[in-house]
C-alpha positions as CSV (number, residue, x, y, z in Angstrom):
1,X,-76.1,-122.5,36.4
2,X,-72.8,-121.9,38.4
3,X,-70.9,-118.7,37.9
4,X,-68.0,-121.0,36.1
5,X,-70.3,-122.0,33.5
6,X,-70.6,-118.9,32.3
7,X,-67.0,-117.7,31.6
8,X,-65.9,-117.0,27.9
9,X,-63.9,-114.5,26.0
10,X,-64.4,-110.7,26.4
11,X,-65.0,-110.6,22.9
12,X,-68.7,-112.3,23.1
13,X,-69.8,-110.1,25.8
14,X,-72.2,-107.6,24.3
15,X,-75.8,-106.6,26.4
16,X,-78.8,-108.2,25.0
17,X,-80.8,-105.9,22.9
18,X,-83.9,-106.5,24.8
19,X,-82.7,-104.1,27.6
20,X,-81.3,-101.0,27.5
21,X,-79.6,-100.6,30.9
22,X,-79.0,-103.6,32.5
23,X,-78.1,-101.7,35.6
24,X,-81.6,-101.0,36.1
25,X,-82.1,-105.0,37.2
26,X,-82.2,-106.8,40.2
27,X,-79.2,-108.0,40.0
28,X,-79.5,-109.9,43.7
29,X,-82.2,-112.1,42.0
30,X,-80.2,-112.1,38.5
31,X,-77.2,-113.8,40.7
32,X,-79.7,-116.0,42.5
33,X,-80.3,-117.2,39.0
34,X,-76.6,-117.6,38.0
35,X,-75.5,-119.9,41.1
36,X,-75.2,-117.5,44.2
37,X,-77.7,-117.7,47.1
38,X,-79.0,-115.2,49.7
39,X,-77.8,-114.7,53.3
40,X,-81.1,-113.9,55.2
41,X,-79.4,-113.4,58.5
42,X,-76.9,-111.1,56.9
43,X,-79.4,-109.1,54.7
44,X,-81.0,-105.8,55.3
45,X,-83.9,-104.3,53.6
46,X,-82.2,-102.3,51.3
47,X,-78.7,-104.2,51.0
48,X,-79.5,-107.9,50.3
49,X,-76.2,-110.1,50.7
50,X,-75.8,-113.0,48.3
51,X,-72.7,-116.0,48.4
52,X,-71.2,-118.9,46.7
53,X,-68.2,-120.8,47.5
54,X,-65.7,-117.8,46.8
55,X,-67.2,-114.8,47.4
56,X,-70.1,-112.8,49.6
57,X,-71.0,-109.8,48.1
58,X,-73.1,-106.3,49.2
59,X,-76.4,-105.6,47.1
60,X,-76.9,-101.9,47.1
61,X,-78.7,-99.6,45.0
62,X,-78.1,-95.5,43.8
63,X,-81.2,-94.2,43.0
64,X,-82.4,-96.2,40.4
65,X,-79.2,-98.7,39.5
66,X,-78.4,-101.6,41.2
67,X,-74.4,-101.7,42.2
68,X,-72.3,-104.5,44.4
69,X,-69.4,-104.7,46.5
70,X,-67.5,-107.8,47.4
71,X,-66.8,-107.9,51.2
72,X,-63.0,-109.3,50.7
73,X,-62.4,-106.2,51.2
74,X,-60.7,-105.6,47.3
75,X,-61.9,-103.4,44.4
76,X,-64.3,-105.8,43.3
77,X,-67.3,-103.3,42.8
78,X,-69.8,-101.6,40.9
79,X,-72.7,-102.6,38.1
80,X,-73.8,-105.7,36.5
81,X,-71.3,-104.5,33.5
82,X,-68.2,-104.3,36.0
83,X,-69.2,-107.7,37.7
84,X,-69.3,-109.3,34.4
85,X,-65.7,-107.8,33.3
86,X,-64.0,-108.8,36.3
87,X,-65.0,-112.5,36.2
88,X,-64.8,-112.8,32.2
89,X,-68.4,-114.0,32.1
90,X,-71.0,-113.7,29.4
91,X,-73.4,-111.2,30.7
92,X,-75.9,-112.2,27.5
93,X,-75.9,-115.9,29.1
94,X,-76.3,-114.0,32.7
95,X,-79.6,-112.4,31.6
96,X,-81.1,-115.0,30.1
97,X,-80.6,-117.3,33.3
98,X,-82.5,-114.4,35.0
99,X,-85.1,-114.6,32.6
100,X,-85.9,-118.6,32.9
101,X,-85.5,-118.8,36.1
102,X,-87.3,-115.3,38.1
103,X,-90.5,-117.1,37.6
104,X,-89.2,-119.9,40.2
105,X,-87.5,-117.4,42.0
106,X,-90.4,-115.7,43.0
107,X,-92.0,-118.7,44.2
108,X,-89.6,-119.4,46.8
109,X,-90.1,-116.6,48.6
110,X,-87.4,-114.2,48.2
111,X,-88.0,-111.2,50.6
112,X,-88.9,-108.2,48.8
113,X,-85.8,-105.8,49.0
114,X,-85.2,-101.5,48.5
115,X,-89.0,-101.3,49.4
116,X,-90.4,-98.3,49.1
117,X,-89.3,-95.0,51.4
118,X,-93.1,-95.2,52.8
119,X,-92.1,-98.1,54.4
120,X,-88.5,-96.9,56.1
121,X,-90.8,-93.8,57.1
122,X,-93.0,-96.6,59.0
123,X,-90.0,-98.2,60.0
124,X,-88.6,-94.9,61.8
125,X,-92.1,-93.9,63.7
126,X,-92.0,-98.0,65.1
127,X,-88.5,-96.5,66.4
128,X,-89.6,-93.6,67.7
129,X,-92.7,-95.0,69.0
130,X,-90.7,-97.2,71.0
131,X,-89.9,-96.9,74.7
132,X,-87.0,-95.3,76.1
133,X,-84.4,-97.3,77.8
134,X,-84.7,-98.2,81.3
135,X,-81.9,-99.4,83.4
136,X,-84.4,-102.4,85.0
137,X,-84.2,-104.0,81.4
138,X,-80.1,-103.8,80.7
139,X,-79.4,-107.9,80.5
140,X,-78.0,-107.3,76.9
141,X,-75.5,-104.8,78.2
142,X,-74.4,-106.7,81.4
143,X,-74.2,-110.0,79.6
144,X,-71.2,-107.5,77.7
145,X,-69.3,-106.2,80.5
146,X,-71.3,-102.6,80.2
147,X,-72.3,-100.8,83.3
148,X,-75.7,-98.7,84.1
149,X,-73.3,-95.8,84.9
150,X,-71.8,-96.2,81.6
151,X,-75.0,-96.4,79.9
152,X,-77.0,-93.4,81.6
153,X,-74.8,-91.2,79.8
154,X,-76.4,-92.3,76.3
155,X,-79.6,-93.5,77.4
156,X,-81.8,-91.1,75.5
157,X,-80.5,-92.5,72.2
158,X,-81.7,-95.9,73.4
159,X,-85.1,-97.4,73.0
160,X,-86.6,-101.2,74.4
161,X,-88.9,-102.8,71.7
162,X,-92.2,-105.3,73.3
163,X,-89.6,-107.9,74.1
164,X,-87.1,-105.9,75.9
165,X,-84.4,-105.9,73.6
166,X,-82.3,-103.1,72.9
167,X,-82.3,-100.9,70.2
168,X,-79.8,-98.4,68.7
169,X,-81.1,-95.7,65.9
170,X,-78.8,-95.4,62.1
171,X,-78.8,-92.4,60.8
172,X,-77.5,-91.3,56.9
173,X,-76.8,-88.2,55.2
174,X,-80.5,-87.2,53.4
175,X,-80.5,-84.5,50.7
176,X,-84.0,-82.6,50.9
177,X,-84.6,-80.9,47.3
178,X,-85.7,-77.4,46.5
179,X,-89.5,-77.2,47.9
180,X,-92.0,-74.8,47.0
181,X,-94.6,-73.0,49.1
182,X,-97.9,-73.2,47.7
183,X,-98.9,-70.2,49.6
184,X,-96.1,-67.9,49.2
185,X,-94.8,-69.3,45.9
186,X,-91.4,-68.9,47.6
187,X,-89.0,-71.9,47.2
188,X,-86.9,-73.7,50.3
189,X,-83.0,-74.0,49.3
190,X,-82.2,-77.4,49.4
191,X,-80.0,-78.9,52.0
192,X,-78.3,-81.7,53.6
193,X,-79.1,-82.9,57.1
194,X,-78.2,-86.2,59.1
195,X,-81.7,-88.0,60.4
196,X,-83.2,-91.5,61.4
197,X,-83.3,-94.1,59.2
198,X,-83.7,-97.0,60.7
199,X,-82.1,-98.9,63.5
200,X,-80.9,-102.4,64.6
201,X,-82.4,-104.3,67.4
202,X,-79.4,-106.5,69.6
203,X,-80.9,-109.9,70.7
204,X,-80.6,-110.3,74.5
205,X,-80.3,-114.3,73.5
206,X,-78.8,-114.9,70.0
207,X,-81.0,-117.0,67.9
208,X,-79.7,-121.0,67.3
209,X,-82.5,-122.1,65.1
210,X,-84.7,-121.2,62.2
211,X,-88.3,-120.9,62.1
212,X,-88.5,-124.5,60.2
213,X,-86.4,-125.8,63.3
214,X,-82.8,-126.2,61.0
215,X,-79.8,-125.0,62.9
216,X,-78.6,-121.7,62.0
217,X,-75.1,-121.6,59.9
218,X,-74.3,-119.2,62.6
219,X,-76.4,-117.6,66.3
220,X,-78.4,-115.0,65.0
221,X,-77.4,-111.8,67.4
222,X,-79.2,-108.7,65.8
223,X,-81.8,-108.1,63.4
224,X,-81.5,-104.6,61.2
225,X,-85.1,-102.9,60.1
226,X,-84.9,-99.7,57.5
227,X,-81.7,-98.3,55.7
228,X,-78.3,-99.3,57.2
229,X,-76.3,-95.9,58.3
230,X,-74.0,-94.9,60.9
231,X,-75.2,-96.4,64.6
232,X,-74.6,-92.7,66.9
233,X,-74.9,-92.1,70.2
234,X,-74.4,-88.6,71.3
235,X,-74.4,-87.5,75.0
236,X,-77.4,-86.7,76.6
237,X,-78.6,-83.1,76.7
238,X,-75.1,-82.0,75.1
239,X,-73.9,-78.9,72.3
240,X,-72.1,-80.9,69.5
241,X,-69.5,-78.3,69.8
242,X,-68.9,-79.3,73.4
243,X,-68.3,-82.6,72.3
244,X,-64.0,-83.1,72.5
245,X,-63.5,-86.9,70.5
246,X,-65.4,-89.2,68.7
247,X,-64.8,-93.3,69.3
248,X,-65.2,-94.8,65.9
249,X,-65.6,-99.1,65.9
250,X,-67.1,-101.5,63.8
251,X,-70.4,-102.0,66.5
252,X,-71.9,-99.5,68.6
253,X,-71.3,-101.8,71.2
254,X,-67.6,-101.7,70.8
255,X,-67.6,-98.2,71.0
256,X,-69.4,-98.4,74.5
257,X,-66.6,-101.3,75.4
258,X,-63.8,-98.7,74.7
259,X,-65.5,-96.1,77.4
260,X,-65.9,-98.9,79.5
261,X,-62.2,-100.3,79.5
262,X,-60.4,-96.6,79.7
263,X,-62.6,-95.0,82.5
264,X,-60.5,-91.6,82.3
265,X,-62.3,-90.7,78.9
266,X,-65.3,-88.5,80.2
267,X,-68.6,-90.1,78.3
268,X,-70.3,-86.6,78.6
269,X,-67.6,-85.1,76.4
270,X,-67.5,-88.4,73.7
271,X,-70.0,-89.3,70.9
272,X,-70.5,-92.8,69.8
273,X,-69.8,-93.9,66.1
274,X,-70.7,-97.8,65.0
275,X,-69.9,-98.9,60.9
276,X,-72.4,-101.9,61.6
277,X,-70.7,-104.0,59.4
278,X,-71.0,-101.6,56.6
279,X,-67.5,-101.8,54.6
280,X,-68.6,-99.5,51.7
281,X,-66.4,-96.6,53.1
282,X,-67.0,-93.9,50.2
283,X,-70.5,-94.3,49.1
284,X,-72.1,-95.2,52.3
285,X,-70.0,-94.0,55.7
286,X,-67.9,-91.1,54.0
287,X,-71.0,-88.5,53.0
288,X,-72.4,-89.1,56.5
289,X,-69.0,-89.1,58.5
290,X,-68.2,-86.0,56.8
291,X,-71.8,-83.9,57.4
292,X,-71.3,-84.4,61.4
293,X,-67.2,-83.6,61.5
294,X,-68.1,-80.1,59.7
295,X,-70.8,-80.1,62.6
296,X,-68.5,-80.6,65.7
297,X,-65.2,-79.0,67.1
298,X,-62.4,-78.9,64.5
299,X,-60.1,-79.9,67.0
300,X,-61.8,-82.9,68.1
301,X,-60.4,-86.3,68.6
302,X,-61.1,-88.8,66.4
303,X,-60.3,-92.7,68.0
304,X,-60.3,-96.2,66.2
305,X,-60.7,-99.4,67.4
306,X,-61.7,-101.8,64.5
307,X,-61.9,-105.6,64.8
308,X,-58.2,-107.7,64.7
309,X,-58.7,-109.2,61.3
310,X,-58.2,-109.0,58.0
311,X,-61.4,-106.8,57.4
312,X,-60.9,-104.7,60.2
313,X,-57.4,-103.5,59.8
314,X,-58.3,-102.8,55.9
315,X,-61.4,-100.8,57.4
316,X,-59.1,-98.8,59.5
317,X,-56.5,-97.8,57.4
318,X,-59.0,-96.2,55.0
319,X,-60.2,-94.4,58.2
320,X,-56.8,-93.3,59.0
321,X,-56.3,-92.1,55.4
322,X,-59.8,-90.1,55.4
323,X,-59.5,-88.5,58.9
324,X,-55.8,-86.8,58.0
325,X,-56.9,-86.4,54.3
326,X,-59.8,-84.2,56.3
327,X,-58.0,-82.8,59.9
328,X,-54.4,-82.8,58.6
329,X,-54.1,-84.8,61.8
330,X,-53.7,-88.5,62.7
331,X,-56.3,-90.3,64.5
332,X,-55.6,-92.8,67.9
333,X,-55.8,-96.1,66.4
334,X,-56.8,-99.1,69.4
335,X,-55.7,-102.1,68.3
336,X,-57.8,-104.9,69.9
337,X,-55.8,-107.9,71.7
338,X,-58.8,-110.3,71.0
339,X,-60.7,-110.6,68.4
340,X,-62.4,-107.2,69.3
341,X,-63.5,-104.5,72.0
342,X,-65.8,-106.0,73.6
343,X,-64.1,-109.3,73.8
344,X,-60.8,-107.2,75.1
345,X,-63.1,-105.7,77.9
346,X,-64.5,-109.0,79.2
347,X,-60.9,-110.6,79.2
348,X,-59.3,-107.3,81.2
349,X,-62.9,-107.9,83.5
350,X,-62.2,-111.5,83.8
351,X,-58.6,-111.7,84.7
352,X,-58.2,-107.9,86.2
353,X,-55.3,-107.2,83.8
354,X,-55.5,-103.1,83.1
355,X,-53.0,-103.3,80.4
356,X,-53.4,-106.2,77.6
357,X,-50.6,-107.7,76.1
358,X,-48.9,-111.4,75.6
359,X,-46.5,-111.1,79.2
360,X,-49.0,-109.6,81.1
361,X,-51.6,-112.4,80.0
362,X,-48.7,-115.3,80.4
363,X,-47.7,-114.2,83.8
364,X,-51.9,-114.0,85.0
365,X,-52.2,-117.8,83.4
366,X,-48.6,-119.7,84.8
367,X,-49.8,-118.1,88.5
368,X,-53.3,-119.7,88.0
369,X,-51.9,-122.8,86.7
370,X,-49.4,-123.1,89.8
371,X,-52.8,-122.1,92.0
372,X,-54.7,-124.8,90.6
373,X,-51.4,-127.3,90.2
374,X,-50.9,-126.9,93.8
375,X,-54.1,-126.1,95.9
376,X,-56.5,-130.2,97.1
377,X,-59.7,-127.5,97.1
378,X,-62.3,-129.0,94.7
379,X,-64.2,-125.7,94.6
380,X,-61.2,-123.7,94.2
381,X,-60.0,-125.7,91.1
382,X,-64.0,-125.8,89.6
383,X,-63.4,-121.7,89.6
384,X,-59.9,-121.6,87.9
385,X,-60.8,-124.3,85.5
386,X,-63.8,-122.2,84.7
387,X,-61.5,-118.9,84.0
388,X,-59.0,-120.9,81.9
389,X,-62.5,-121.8,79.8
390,X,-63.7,-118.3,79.6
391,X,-60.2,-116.9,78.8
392,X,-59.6,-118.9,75.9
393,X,-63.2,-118.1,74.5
394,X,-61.9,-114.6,74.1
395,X,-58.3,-115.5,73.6
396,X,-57.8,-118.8,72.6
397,X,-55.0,-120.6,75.0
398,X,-51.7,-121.5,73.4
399,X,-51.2,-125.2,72.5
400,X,-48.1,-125.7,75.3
401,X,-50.4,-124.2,78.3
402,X,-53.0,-126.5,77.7
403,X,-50.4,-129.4,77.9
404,X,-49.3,-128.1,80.6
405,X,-53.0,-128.1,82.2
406,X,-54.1,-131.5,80.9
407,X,-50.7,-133.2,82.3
408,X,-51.9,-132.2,86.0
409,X,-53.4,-135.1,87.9
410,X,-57.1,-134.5,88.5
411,X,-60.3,-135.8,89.0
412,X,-60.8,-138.1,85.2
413,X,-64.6,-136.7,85.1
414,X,-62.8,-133.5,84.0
415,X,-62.4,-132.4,80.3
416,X,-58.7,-131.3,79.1
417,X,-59.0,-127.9,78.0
């Protein structure tokens, strides 16, 4: 049954007797049930994502009650209860969906999600069982405009899997209770402390197709095993205290990008801070964020450099609002010319532009176009074609360039941009 079917008045929405907290239900399978369906690509073990036509929401859980978050970015959050309110659904007709239709649920194969913390333990020793990084392997960061030199400086964070492919450690805020020694009778305090807890592995070649064959809705370019936390990389061999700013993005990667495109920021002195996608800024970044800022230099530097959409400028400003709510200071906010980091990296690479703006971009493409317009070399032309292609992959061309481009004469076997 779709999600519209089950609208009615307020007034009828009253939990089923049978349960006595609904929060304490899947609720990723009770939405299966109700209309939504499950993003495998986009899912992690313990934060399943499900969809319909309007909305894509988060699946998380705190202790033992199941919560949501929609990804637009709004305040569209919390239990099955709040979910319910803010559509005006029946959550009676809700439950009882779930309860005709689990049965078939199960039988198509839903993964099993928030396994048990035995398992993420197994998940972290795979990860630290793992090789270290060596430079002989590093297609996934030159395919990204990321240089050994670059790299070194992190590489102890870094570990190869049996296929090669790169992968970068999470790590989340852990509370350890009160424990008692069985020898002394003496009790530990408890205490918070920032560790492993699982890690994403970054596909040297992105993934096209499923394993029945279909086509993928979208490449496949990474693959997330354990908890989702904060990606870090921290110099190698450094004193937190020694380290003087932390680069905050939305992907590790990015983070690496930004080191990459302003050489004068000394990686030795930087650590590394990727969101991974995460968007749940006060229950799952925040407690984290906050544990290693007390742990550094108070007069660190704190830089952002989210992705240029919608998403990502929301992202930042509640990053901006955190970091002077907590330094009395303002962070450096990068704002991305493409789409994001790396893609502004690879653009600046391609063309050799230091400094990324509209004029400086316009002036690099008309003196190309004029090259190309006026030179008979048939090589020379294949290469500035093939610039014009990979510039407007990471910024696409304006309309009136390209007209300007296809209304040159040239050889008819070639495709207008």
């Amino acid at each position: 049954m779709a999600i519209q079917d089950l609208r009615q008045n307020n007034a009828n929405q009253s939990p089923p007797r049978a349960f006595t907290d609904l929060t304490l239900l899947p609720l990723h399978k009770i939405l299966l049930c109700n209309g939504f369906k499950l993003n495998k690509n986009s899912s992690s073990m313990n934060n399943p994502i499900v969809y319909n036509q309007d909305q894509k929401l988060v699946i998380c859980k705190k202790e033992e009650h199941y919560l949501y978050f929609n990804t637009d970015g709004s305040n569209d959050r919390g239990n099955i209860i709040n979910f319910c309110r803010n559509r005006g659904i029946d959550i009676k007709t809700l439950i009882q969906n779930y309860e005709n239709g689990k049965t078939d649920l199960e039988d198509h194969l839903i993964p099993k999600y928030f396994n048990s913390e035995l398992n993420n333990e197994q998940t972290i020793k795979k990860f630290n069982a793992m090789s270290s990084y060596d430079k002989n392997h590093n297609e996934f960061f030159m395919n990204r405009g990321l240089y050994n030199n670059l790299i070194d400086e992190y590489s102890n964070h870094i570990k190869l899997d049996n296929f090669n492919d790169v992968c970068f450690p999470h790590y989340k805020l852990t509370n350890i209770p009160k424990i008692l020694n069985q020898n002394s009778m003496e009790e530990t305090q408890p205490k918070t402390t920032i560790n492993i807890c699982g890690y994403t592995k970054r596909l040297k070649f992105p993934l096209y197709k499923n394993a029945d064959g279909t086509p993928k809705e979208k490449p496949l370019k990474q693959i997330h095993y354990g908890i989702k936390g904060l990606e870090i990389l921290k110099p190698n061999e450094i004193d937190p205290k020694n380290i003087k700013q932390i680069v905050i993005t939305e992907s590790i990667v990015d983070s690496l990008s930004f080191l990459q495109l302003f050489p004068n920021i000394n990686p030795k002195e930087t650590m590394l801070l990727g969101t991974c996608g995460d968007f749940h800024f006060e229950n799952g970044i925040r407690p984290t964020l906050e544990k290693i800022m007390d742990t550094l230099n108070p007069n660190i530097k704190i830089i952002l450099g989210f992705d240029n959409d919608n998403k990502g400028r929301e992202f930042s400003k509640e990053f901006e609002r955190f970091i002077l709510e907590k330094t009395k200071r303002f962070p450096m906010v990068y704002k991305s010319f493409c789409k994001d980091l790396n893609d502004d990296l690879r653009l600046s690479q391609l063309t050799g532009i230091k400094k990324l703006d509209n004029n400086n971009l316009n002036d690099f493409l008309e003196k190309k176009l004029l090259s190309y317009q006026t030179s008979s070399d048939t090589q020379k032309r294949k290469i500035i074609l093939e610039i014009f292609r990979k510039v407007d992959k990471y910024k696409p061309l304006k309309e009136d360039f390209k007209d300007k481009f296809n209304q040159i004469n040239k050889h008819k076997a070639i495709k207008e941009l």
